[in-house]
C-alpha positions in Angstrom: -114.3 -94.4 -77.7 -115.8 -94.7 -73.8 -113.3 -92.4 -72.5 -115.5 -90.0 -75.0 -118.9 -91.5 -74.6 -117.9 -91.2 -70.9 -117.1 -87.3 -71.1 -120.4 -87.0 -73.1 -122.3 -88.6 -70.3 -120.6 -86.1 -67.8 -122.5 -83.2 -68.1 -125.9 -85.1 -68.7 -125.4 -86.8 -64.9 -123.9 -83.1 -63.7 -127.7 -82.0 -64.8 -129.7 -84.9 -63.5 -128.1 -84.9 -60.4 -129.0 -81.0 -60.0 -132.8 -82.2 -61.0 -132.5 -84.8 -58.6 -131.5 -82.5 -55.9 -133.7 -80.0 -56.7 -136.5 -82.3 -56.5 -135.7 -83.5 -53.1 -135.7 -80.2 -52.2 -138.7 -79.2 -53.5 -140.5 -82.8 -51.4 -139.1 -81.4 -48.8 -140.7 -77.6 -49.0 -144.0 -79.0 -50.2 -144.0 -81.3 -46.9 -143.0 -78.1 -45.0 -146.3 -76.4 -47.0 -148.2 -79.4 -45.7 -147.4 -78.7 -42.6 -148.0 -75.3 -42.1 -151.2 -76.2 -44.5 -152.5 -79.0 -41.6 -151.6 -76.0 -38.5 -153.6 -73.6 -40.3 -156.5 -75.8 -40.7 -156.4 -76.4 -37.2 -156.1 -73.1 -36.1 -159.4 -72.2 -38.3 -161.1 -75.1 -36.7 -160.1 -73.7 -33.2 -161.0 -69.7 -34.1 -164.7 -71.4 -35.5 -165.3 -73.3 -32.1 -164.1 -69.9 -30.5 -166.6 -67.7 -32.1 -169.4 -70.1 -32.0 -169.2 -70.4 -28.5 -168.6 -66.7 -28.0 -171.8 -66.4 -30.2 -173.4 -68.7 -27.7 -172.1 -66.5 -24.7 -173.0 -63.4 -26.5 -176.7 -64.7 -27.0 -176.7 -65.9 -23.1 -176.3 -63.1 -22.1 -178.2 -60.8 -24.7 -180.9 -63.0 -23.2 -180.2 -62.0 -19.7 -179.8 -57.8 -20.2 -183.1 -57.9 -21.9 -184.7 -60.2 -19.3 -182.8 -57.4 -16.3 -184.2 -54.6 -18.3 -187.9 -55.9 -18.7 -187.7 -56.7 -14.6 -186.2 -53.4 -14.0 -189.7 -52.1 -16.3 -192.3 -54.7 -14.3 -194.2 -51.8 -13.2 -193.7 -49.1 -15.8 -196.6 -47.8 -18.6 -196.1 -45.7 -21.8 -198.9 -43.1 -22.4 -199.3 -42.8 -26.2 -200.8 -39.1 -27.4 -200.8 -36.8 -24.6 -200.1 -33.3 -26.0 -196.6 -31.9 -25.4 -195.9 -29.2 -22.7 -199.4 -30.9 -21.1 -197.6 -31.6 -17.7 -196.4 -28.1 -17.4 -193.9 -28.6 -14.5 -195.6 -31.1 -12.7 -195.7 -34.5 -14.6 -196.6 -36.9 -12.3 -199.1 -34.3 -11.0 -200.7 -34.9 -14.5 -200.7 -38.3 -14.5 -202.1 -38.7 -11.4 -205.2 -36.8 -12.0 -205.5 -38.5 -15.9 -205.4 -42.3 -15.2 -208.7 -42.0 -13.0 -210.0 -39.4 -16.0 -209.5 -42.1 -18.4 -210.4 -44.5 -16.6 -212.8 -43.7 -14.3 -213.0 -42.2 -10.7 -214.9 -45.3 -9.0 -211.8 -47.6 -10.1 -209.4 -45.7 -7.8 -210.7 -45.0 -4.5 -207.5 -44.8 -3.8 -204.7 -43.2 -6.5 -201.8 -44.9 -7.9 -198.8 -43.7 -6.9 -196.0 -42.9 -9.1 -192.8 -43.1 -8.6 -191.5 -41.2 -11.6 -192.6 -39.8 -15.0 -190.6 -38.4 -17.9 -191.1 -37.9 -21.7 -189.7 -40.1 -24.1 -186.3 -39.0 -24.7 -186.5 -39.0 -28.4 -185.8 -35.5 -30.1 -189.1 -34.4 -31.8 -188.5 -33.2 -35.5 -190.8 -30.3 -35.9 -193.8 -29.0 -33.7 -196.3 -31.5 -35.7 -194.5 -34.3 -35.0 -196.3 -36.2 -32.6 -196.0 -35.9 -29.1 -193.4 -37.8 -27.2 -194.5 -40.8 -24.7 -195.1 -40.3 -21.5 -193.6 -43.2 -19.5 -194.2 -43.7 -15.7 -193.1 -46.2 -13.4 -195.9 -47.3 -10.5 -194.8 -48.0 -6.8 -197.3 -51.1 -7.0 -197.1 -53.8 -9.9 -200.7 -55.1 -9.4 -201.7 -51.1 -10.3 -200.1 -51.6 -13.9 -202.1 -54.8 -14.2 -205.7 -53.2 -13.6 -204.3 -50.1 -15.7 -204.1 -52.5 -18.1 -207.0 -54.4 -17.9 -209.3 -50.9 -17.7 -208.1 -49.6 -20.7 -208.6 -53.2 -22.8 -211.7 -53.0 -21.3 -212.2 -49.1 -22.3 -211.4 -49.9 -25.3 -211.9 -46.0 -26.7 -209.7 -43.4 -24.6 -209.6 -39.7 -25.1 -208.2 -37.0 -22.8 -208.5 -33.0 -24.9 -210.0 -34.2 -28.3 -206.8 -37.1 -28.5 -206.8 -40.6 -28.7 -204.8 -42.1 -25.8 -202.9 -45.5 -25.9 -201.7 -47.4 -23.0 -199.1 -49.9 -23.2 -196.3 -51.9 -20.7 -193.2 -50.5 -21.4 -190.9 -53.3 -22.3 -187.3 -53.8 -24.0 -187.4 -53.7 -27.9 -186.1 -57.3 -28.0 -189.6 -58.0 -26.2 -191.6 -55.7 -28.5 -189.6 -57.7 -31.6 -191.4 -60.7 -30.2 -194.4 -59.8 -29.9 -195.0 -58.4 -33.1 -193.6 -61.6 -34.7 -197.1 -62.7 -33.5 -198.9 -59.7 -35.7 -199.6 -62.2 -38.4 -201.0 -64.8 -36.2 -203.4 -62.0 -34.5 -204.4 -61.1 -37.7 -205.3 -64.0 -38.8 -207.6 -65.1 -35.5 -208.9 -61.6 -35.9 -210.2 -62.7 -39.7 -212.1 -65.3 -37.7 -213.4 -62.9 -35.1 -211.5 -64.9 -32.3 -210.5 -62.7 -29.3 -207.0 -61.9 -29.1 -205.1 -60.9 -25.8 -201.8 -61.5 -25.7 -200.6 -60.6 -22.0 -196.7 -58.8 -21.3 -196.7 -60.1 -17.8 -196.1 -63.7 -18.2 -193.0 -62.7 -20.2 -191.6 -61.3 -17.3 
C-alpha cells in the first residue's frame, strides 16, 4: 500500500522539484534584471547631469559669441532705405557725403571716417523689394554715438523722396532683447513717457 502511495508521490515531487528549480532560477534572472535595471538608472542619471551641464556650457558660451560679435559691431550703423545701385561703385564715397546731408553740415566740421561699407547680404526677391541695408563700420566709436543721437534728435530723415532709418548694428540675440521690451515701450508711450532705450550700455 505505501510502496504504491510512494510511487504515486514520485512523479508529483519529480514536478515540484522542477517548479522549485525553476523558480530559483527565475529569483535569480529577476535579480540579474534588477541589476541591470539599477545600472541603467544610473547611467540615465549620469547622461541627464551630462547634458544639463553641456546645456549650461552651451549657454556660456552662446553668451560669449554674441557678446564677441556685438564688440566686434561697437562702431558699425545700418542705413535703412537707401535706394539700390545709389552708391554706384563708390559706397563709402556715398556715405560719406549722406550722413552730413541728413544730418547736417555744421555737425561735422570734420567727416567721419569709414572704414568699410557694404550692402546687406540678403538676396533681394524682385526689383520692388526693398532695398538692402547699408551697413558701415566707423574708425571712431564716439562718431556712432552722435550719429545716433542726431538722428533721435532729427527725428524725420529723408535723402531722394525716402525715409531713412538709422540703427547700431547688433547681433540678433541683442535685437531678440530688445524687442522683448516692445511691450513695455508701448505701454510708457500710452502714457506719453519718453522712451530711449540706449544699445551702448549693452556692449
Amino acid at each position: 500500500m505505501l510502496t504504491h502511495i510512494d510511487s504515486k508521490m514520485d512523479p508529483i515531487q519529480s514536478s515540484l522539484s522542477r517548479i522549485q528549480n525553476s523558480l530559483s532560477s527565475l529569483g535569480d534572472q529577476v535579480n540579474l534584471l534588477e541589476q541591470r535595471v539599477g545600472a541603467n538608472e544610473d547611467n540615465v542619471h549620469e547622461c541627464v547631469a551630462r547634458v544639463k551641464q553641456l546645456e549650461k556650457d552651451n549657454s556660456f558660451l552662446m553668451s560669449k559669441v554674441d557678446d564677441l560679435e556685438n564688440r566686434s559691431q561697437r562702431s558699425n550703423l545700418r542705413f535703412i532705405g537707401i535706394q539700390e545701385s545709389a552708391e554706384g561703385s563708390d559706397i563709402i564715397g556715398l556715405m560719406s557725403r549722406l550722413i552730413p546731408q541728413l544730418l547736417g553740415q555744421d555737425a561735422f566740421p570734420t567727416l567721419p571716417i569709414i572704414e568699410r561699407a557694404h550692402r546687406s547680404p540678403t538676396a533681394r526677391q524682385n526689383s520692388c523689394a526693398s532695398p538692402r541695408a547699408i551697413m558701415i563700420e566707423l574708425l571712431n566709436f564716439q562718431d556712432k554715438v552722435k550719429i545716433l543721437r542726431l538722428a533721435r534728435e532729427k527725428k524725420s530723415l529723408d535723402y531722394n523722396g525716402k525715409h531713412i532709418s538709422i540703427y547700431p548694428d547688433v547681433s540678433p540675440e541683442l535685437t531678440r532683447r530688445h524687442r522683448s521690451f516692445d511691450p513695455v515701450k508701448r505701454k510708457l508711450r500710452e502714457l506719453n513717457l519718453k522712451v530711449y532705450q540706449s544699445v551702448t550700455q549693452h556692449i
